[in-house]
Every structure is written in structure tokens, then in C-alpha cells.
N, C-alpha and C positions, 0 to 999 in steps of 0.2 A: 749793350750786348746782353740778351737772354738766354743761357745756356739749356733753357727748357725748352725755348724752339724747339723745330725737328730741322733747322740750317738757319744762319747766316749770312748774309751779305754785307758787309759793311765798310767802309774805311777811315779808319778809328786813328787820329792824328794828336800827335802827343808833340807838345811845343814846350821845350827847355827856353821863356821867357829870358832875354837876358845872356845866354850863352849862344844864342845864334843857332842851335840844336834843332830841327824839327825831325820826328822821329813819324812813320807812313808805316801801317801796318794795313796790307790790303789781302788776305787771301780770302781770296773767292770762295764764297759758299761753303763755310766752315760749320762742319756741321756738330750738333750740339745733341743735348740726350735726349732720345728719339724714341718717345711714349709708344706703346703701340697702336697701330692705327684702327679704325671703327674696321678694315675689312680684316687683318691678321685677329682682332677680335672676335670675329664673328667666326673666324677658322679655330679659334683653339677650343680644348675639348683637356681632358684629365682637369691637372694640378692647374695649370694656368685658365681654365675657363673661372673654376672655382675661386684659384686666386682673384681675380681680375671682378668677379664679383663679390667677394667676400663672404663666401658660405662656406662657414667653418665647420660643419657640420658635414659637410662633402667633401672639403678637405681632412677631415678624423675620419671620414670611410674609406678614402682613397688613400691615403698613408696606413688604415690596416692594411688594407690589400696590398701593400707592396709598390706603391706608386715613386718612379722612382721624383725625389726629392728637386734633387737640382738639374732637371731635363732643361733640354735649351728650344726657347722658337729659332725661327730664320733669324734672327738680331740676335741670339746669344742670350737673350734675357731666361731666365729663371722662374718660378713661379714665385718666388720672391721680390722681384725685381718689378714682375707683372703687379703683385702685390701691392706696392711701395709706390709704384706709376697712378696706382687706381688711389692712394692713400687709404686704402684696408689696414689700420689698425691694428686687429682682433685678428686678424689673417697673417700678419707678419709675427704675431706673438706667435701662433698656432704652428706655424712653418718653421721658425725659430726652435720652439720647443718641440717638435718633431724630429731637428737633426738637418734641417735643410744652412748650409753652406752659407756663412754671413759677407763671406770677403768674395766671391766670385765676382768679375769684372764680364760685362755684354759686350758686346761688339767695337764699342766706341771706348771704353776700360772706364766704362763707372760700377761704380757697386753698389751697393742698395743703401749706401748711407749717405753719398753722396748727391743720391737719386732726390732722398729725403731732404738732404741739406738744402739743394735747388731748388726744390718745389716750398722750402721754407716752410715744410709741415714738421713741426717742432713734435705735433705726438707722435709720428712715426717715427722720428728721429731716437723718440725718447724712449720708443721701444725696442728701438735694433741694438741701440745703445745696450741698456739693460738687461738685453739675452746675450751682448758679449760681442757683437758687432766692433770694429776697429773702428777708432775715427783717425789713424796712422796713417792708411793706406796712400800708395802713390797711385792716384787714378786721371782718368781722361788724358786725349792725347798733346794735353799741353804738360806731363809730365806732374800735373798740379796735387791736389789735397781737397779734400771736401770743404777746410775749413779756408780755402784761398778762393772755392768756388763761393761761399757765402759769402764771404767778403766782400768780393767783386759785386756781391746783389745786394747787399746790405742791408744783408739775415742775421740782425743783430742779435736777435732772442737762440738764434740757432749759434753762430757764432760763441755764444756762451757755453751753449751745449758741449760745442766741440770741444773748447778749452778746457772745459773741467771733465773732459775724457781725456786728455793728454794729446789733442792733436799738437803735430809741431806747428811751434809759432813763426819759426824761420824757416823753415820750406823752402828752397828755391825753386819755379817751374823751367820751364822752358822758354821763357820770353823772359825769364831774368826777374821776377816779381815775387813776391814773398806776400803775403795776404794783406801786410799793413801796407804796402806799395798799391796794391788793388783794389782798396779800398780807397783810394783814395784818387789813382790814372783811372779806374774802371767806375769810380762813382759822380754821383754829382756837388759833393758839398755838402749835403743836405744831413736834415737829421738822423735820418737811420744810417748812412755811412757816417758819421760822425760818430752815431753809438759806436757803430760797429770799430770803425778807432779809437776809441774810448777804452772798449775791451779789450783788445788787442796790446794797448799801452800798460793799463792795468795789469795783464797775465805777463806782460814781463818782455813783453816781444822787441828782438833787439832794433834799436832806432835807428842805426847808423848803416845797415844794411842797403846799398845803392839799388838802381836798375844796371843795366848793362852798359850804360853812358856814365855810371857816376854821381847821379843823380839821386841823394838821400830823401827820405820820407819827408823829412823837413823842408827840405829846396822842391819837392812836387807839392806840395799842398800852398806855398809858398806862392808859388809861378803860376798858381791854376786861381789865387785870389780867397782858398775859402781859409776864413780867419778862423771859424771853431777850429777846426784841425790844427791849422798852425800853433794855435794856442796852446792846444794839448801838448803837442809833442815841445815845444821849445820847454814849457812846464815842466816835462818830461827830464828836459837836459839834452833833447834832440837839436844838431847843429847841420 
């Protein structure tokens, strides 16, 4: 599942190995953060044209003049947010340092860090960060965290980021998943989800934390076959 889509289709089946458990998650066309498109581009005009192309220079004329900062498109999004979408850099510092609103959530409740975390663009990230951007927040409508949403994609180098901003490590969302559970039911095994475990373990993230069946971090990485993880965490003291 790619939360940078602009939707969803899928039916994502989660099998408790062993206890007879199969768990079916099927909602229809679940939509995920939804860039703006080539024609709402071609419609904007101020702070979001500027953003979306990166002309800081238009954006320092337009914020003399009074432009206001955190205007909304049709989606909610921000000229930050448009920003953050385009990975303008130099435009998110500019916006930032201007006064323009780090935590505002679009349409769908993500906010420009989480925007960054998805997109797995670590210098954006590094820059919302740095002008005071939360990586706290409770965004998108799984109830989730930015650093559950990297997780899930197994934005390890990001996932770093977030940790040593103070994102929480135990987070619950809404489907009962905590970032180390996501990293592990939403990934494949593989080496970047495994980093991304890896950190997670390290920063301290509690282990024994279930899904909503009961089902510890240890018993899903267990049931799904991938040994690096199992390793960690048992190393861990995870049971």
C-alpha cells in the first residue's frame, strides 16, 4: 500500500499463522495523500503557484504584499503543503520563515511533515523539522503519526528523522498498529523495513505492544517467516 497514491484499492490479508486468525481488510478505494493534480496546477495563481514552483523570489514579494500565508486550494492544501508536494526545499524554508503555519492538516489530515515523511524526501523533512514543524501530530484518517506512516513504507533514513524529533514511538492508530507493528504487517521483510525495525527497537519502542487480535510484534514478524526482524526483537527481549 502507497500512501502517496492519490487512492487505493486493495485487499490486504493478514494471517495469524498458527492460531487460525485471518484478519481481511478490504475498504474500497481508500484514499491516500493526494498531490495536486497537473489541472488544479495550472489553476493556481499567488503563494501556491510560486510555491509549487519554487520561486522564492515571488514568494518574498508576495508575502511583502500581504499575501495571505496559509490560503487553502479545493483540497485544503496550503502553499506549504503545495510546497512540500513539489519537494521545494528552499520554498518550505522561505514559507517557514515567513510565518506560514507548520501543523495545518488538508483535506485528508496530513500536514506537511507527514507529506515529507511519505514522499521519503528526508531534506524537506529536515527542513520543516528545523523551522519547528511537529513530528507529534495526529494525522491522516487512520488516526496515525507521520512516523507510523514511514514505517509502513520503510523510510528508514526518515524514520530516524522523526525519532530524534520526539515522534511517539507507541502511537496507536486506528487499525490498532503502532509504527513497529507496521513496519513489519505493512512491509515485506526486506532490508529497509528491517532498518526501519531496527530503529525503532533502538529508540526504545515498546515491544510487547499487540494489534487488536493480540498479536505482539514478535509473533507478526514470526508468522510472516522474516528472520532479520524476528531476530531483533527476540534480541530485544521481545516475546
Amino acid at each position: 500500500m502507497n500512501r502517496n497514491q492519490s487512492s487505493l484499492s486493495f485487499t490486504h490479508v493478514l494471517r495469524a499463522a498458527g492460531c487460525g486468525i485471518a484478519l481481511v481488510l478490504a475498504p474500497a478505494m481508500v484514499s491516500a495523500q493526494v498531490p495536486p493534480s497537473a489541472a488544479e496546477v495550472a489553476g493556481y495563481s499567488g503563494l501556491h503557484a510560486a510555491a509549487h514552483r519554487g520561486d522564492v523570489a515571488e514568494i518574498d514579494r508576495l508575502v511583502a504584499a500581504k499575501a495571505s500565508l496559509n490560503a487553502r486550494d479545493a483540497y485544503g492544501r496550503t502553499p506549504l503543503h503545495v510546497a512540500t508536494h513539489a519537494g521545494r526545499v528552499e520554498a518550505i524554508r522561505v514559507l517557514a520563515k515567513a510565518g506560514a503555519n507548520l501543523g495545518l492538516l488538508e483535506k485528508d489530515r496530513y500536514d506537511a511533515v507527514t507529506i515529507a515523511a511519505v514522499a521519503n524526501n528526508e531534506a524537506a523533512l529536515r527542513a520543516l523539522l528545523a523551522a519547528g514543524a511537529s513530528a507529534k501530530l495526529t494525522t491522516s484518517r487512520y488516526d496515525g503519526t507521520a512516523l507510523i506512516a514511514a514505517a509502513h513504507l520503510g523510510h528508514h533514513g526518515v524514520v530516524k528523522q522523526l525519532i530524534a524529533a520526539g515522534a511517539p514511538l507507541d502511537h496507536v492508530n486506528n487499525l490498532h498498529w503502532t509504527a513497529l507493528i507496521e513496519s513489519i504487517v505493512l512491509g515485506d521483510g526486506g532490508p529497509r523495513h528491517t532498518a526501519t525495525l531496527q530503529a525503532l527497537v533502538e529508540a526504545g519502542a515498546n515491544l510487547q505492544l499487540p494489534d487488536r487480535y493480540g498479536n505482539t510484534p514478535f509473533r507478526l514478524a514470526k508468522t510472516r517467516g522474516y528472520h532479520a526482524m524476528t531476530e531483533i526483537l527476540e534480541k530485544a527481549g521481545a516475546k
